[in-house]
C-alpha positions in Angstrom: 195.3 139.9 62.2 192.6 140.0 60.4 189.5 137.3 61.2 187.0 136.5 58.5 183.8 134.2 59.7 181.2 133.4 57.4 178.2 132.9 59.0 176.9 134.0 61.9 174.3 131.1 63.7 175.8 128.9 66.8 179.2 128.4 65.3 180.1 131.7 64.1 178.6 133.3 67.1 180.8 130.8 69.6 184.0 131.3 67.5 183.7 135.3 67.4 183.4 135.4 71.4 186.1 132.9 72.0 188.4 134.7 69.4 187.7 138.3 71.0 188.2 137.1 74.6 191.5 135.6 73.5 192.5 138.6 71.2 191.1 141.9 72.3 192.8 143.8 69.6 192.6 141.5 66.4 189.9 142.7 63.2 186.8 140.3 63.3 184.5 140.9 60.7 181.3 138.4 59.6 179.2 137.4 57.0 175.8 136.3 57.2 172.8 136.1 54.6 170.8 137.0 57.0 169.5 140.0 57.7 169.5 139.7 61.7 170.9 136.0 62.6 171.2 136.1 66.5 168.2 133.9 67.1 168.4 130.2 68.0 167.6 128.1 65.1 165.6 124.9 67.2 163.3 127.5 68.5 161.7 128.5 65.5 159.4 125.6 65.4 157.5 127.5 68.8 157.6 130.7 67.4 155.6 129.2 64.6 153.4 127.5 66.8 152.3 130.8 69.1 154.6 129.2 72.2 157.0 131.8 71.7 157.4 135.6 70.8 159.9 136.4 68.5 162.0 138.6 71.2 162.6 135.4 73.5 164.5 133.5 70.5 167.0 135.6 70.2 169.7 134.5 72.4 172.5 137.5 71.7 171.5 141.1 72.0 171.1 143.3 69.0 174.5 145.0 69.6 176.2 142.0 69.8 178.5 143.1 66.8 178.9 146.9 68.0 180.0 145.3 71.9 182.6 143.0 70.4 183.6 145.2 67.8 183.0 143.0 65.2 182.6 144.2 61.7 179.1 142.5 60.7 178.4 142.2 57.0 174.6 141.2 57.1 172.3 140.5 54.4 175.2 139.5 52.5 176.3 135.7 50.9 179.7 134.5 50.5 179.6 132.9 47.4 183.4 131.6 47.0 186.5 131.2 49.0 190.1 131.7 47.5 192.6 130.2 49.2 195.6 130.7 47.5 194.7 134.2 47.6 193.6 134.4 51.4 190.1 136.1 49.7 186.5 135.9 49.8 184.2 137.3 47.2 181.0 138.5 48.3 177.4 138.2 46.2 177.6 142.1 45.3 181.5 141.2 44.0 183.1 142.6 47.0 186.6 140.9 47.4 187.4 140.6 51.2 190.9 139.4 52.3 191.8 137.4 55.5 194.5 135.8 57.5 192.7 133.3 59.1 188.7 132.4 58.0 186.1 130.2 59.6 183.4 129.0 57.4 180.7 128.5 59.4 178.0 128.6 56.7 175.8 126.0 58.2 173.9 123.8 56.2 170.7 124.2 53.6 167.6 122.4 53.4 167.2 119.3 50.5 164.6 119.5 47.8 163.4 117.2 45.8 163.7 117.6 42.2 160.1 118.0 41.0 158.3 120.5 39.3 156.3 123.2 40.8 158.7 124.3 43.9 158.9 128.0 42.9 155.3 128.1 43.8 154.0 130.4 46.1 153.2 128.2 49.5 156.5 126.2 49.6 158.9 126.2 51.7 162.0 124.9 53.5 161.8 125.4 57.8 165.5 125.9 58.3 165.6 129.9 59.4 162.9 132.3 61.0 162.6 133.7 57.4 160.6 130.8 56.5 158.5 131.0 59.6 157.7 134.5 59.6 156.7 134.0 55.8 154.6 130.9 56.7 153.0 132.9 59.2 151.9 135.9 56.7 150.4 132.7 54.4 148.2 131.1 57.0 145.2 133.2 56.3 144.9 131.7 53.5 145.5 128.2 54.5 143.2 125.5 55.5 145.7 122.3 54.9 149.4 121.4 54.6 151.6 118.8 53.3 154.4 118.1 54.9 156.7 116.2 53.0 159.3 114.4 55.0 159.2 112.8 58.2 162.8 113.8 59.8 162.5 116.8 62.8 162.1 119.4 60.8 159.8 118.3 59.4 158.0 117.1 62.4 158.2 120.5 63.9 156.8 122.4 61.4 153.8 120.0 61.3 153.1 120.2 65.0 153.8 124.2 64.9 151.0 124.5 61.8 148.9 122.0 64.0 148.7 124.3 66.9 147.6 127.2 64.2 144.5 124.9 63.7 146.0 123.8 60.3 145.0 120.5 59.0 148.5 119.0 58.1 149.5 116.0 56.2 153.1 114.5 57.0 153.9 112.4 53.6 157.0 110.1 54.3 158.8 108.2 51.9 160.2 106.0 54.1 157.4 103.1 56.0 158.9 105.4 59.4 159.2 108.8 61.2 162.4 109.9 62.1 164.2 107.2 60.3 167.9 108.3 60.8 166.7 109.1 64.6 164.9 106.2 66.1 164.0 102.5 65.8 160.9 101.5 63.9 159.0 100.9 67.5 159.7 104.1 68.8 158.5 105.6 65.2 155.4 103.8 65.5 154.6 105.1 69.0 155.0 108.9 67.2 152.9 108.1 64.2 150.4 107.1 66.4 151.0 110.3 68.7 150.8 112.6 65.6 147.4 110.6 64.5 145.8 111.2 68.3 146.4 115.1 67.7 145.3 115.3 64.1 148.2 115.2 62.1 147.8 112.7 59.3 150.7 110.7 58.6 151.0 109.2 54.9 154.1 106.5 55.0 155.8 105.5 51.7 154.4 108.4 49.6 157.1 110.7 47.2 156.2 113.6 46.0 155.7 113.7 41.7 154.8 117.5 41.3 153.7 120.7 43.1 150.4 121.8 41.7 149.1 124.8 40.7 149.8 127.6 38.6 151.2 130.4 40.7 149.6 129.3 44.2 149.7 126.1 45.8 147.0 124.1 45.3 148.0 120.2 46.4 151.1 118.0 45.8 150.5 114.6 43.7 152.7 112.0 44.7 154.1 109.2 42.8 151.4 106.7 43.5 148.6 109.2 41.6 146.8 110.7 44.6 146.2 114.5 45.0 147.0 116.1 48.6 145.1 119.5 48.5 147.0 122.3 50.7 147.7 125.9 50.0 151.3 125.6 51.8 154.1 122.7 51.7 156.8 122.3 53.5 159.8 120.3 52.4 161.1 118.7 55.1 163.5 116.3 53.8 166.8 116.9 55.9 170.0 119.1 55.0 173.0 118.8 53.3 176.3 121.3 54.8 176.4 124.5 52.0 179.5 123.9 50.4 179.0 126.8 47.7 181.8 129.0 48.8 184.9 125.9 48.4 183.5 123.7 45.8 186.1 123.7 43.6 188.3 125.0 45.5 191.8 123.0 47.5 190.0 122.8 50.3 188.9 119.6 51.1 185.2 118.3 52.1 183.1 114.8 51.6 179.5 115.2 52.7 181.3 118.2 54.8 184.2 120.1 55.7 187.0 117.8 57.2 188.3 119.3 59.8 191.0 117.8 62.8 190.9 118.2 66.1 192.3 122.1 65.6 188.5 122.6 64.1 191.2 123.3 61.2 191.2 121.8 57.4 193.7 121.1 54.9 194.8 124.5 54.7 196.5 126.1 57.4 194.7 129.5 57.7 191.4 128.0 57.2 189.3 126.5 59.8 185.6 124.9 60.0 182.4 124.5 62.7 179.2 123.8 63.1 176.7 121.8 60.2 179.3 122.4 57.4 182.0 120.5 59.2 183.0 116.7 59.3 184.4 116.1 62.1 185.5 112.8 64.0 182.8 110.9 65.5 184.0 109.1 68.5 181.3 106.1 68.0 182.1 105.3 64.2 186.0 106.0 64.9 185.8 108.1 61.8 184.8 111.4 60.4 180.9 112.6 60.0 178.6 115.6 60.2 176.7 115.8 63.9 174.7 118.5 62.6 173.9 119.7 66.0 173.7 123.0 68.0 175.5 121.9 71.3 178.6 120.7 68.4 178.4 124.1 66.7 178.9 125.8 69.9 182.1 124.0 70.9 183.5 123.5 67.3 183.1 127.1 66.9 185.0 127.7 70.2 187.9 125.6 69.7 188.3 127.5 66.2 188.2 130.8 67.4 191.0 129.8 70.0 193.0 127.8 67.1 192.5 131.5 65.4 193.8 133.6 68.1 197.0 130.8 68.3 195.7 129.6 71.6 195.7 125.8 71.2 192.6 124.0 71.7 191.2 120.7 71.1 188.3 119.3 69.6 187.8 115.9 70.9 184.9 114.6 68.8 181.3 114.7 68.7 178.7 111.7 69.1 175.5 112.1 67.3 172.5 112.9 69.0 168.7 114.5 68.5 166.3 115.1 70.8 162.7 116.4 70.4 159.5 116.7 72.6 156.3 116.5 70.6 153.2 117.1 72.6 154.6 116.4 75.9 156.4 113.7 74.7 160.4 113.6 74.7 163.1 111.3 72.9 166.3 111.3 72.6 168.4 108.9 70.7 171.9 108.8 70.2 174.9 107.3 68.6 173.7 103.7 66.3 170.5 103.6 67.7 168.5 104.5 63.8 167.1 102.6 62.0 169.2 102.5 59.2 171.6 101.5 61.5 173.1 97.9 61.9 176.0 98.1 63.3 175.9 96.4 66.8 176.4 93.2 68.1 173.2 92.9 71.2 170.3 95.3 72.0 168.5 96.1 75.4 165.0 96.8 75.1 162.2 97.3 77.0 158.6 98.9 77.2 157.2 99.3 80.5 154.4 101.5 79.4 153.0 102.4 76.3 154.8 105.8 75.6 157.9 104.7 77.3 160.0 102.8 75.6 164.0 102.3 76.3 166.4 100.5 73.9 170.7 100.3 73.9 172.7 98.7 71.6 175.8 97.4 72.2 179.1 96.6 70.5 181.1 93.8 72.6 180.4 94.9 76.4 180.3 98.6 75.1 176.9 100.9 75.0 177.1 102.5 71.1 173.6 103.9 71.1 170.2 104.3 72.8 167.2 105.6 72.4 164.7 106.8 75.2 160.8 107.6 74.8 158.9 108.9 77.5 161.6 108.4 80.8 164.6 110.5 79.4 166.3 110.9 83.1 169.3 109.0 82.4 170.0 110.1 79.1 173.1 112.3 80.4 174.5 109.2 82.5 174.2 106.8 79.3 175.5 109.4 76.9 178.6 109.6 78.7 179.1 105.6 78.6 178.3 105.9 75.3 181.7 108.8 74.9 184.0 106.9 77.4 183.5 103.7 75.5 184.0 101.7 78.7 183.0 98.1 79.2 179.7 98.0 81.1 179.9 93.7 81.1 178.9 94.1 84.7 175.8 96.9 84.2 173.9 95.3 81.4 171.0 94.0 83.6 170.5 97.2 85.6 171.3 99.9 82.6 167.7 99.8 81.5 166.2 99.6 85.2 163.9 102.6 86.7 166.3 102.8 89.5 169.6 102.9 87.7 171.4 105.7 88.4 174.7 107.8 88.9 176.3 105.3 91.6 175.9 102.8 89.7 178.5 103.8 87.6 180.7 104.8 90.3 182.8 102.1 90.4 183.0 102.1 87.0 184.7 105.4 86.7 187.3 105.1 89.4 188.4 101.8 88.1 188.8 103.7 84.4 189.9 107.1 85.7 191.9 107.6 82.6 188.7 107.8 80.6 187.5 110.6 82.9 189.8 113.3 82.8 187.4 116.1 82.9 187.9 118.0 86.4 184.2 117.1 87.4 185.3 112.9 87.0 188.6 113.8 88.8 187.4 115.7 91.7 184.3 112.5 92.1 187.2 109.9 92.0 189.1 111.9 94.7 186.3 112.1 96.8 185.4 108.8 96.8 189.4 107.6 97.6 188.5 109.8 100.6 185.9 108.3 102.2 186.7 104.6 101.1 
């Protein structure tokens, strides 16, 4: 059999592994645009910042493809998928043909469509490309606009900080990390970002890049000038789509995949930031663009590939960042843009702590944690279970809520917890009761 996987990040990575362990003897061969793609895409934020050499990013060897015996096309773009022919066609019009293909091919960064973006000094922050080129720049660069104010964003302003740039974050939006947190928790980040230097410019959109060849400032829709010699557009992702638009395959904002990681053609299957898969929250399909989801999407498709069955049971969506010292994490409807709950928890027992759930009925469907992230693994998992919590809500937000708390709560809805960790907990507590 012969395996194609385009792209080669968290998902592809997963998928080839799982697939070789399962088959020892089937053809794998990859596609990736990237010259060397074996590094982990969230740490690129502190190898632009000095905090990390570029050796302790990578987390797979560099004979990663010669030990699994996977055929690696590198440096090379799959620019469309044939289904009906089982082929892909590569950018130098090589025609490769499959019985089974993953697209993994991740997802690209958005630009806003104004003039001056071919200029020398902009750039997305999406692979260690950009940093490495950002890098080479920054001799020549006393200040930078960031324009967005989502995490990538964020990062690359705190990284540029730390090279003793003077950096600009221009948000369009009156909040940071608007599809991440609540307009509080933003609030306590601008102000973070402001005490280390970082300017941060809310409802500002960019009109035009200026300069002729060079950067030289950004004006924004409201007629003031930034000056900068380097901009990054920070303004989320969309999944890259190019190799099956307009093809049978069939994707909405991404890939829709089931819970085979397979979509709406047999042979073909999907993982990682391309793929729309279901959210157990919303009770539908969405993109979770997220590493930890890559990494099991990507294994459940490479064991669908090698006809060992495996289920993908859904995702929940879920960032987390730590900016100077500071962590959040937020998951599920706990955005701003979102609406969708019925009561909120919330309280702030220090000025760079700040705790907030929302519920649906008696059921946690998001939080968000700033400064005391401790219980972010034991809320998460009431957030996956959906299990009433009627009798928790006036201890969930407590310093001392914890693990046996919840206890009770899992042996009285053991059916909700059949991992082997819940099942051997439940046991031992039947045992000692």
């Amino acid at each position: 059999m012969k395996n194609i996987i385009i792209g080669s990040s968290a998902a592809g990575i997963s998928a080839a592994e799982a697939l070789r362990r399962a088959d020892p003897t089937c053809e794998i061969v990859m596609i990736s645009d990237e010259p060397n793609p074996l590094y982990s895409r969230p740490l690129i934020s502190y190898y632009l910042a000095g905090e990390l050499p570029e050796e302790r990013i990578y987390y797979r060897p560099p004979d990663f493809y010669e030990r699994n015996r996977i055929e690696a096309r590198l440096g090379r773009r799959a620019v469309r998928v044939e289904p009906r022919a089982n082929r892909v066609i590569l950018d130098n019009g090589e025609e490769l043909e499959y019985d089974n293909l993953l697209l993994a091919t991740g997802a690209v960064p958005v630009f806003p469509e104004i003039e001056g973006l071919e200029k020398r000094g902009v750039f997305g922050f999406r692979t260690l490309k950009d940093a490495k080129e950002m890098l080479r720049l920054l001799p020549e660069v006393k200040e930078a606009v960031v324009l967005g104010g989502g995490l990538v964003g964020l990062k690359a302003a705190v990284g540029l900080r730390a090279r003793g740039v003077e950096v600009t974050v221009a948000v369009g939006s009156p909040h940071l990390l608007s599809q991440m947190i609540d307009a509080r928790a933003s609030e306590i980040y601008g102000e973070l970002l402001e005490a280390h230097g970082i300017k941060v410019a809310t409802g500002m959109e960019p009109a035009k890049i200026l300069g002729d060849s060079q950067v030289t400032g950004v004006l924004m829709r409201s007629g003031e000038e930034l000056p900068c010699q380097l901009v990054v557009v920070g303004k989320g992702v969309r999944a890259n789509l190019e190799p099956v638009e307009g093809t049978e395959v069939r994707y909405d904002y991404g890939i829709i995949i089931d819970e085979h990681c397979r979509t709406n053609i047999p042979n073909i299957y999907a993982a990682g930031d391309v793929a729309q898969s279901y959210d157990v929250v919303r009770g539908e399909h969405w993109t979770n663009a997220l590493w930890p989801c890559a990494v099991e999407q990507g294994r459940v498709a490479g064991l669908n590939m090698a006809a060992k069955e495996a289920v993908y049971r859904g995702s929940i969506g879920m960032n987390s960042v730590q900016l100077f010292d500071l962590p959040v994490i937020s998951a599920g409807l706990a955005g701003l843009r979102e609406r969708d709950f019925d009561e909120e928890l919330i309280v702030q027992p220090a000025p760079r702590v700040y705790k907030r759930l929302v519920l649906r009925g008696d059921r946690v469907v998001g939080f968000i944690l700033v400064g005391e992230i401790e219980n972010a693994g034991l809320i998460r998992s009431l957030v996956a279970k959906g299990v009433s919590v009627a009798g928790l809500k006036d201890q969930l937000l407590r310093e001392s809520f914890g693990f046996s708390e919840v206890l009770p709560l899992i042996e009285g809805r053991s059916e909700r917890f059949p991992e082997r960790e819940y099942q051997e907990l439940i046991e031992t507590m039947r045992l000692v009761s």
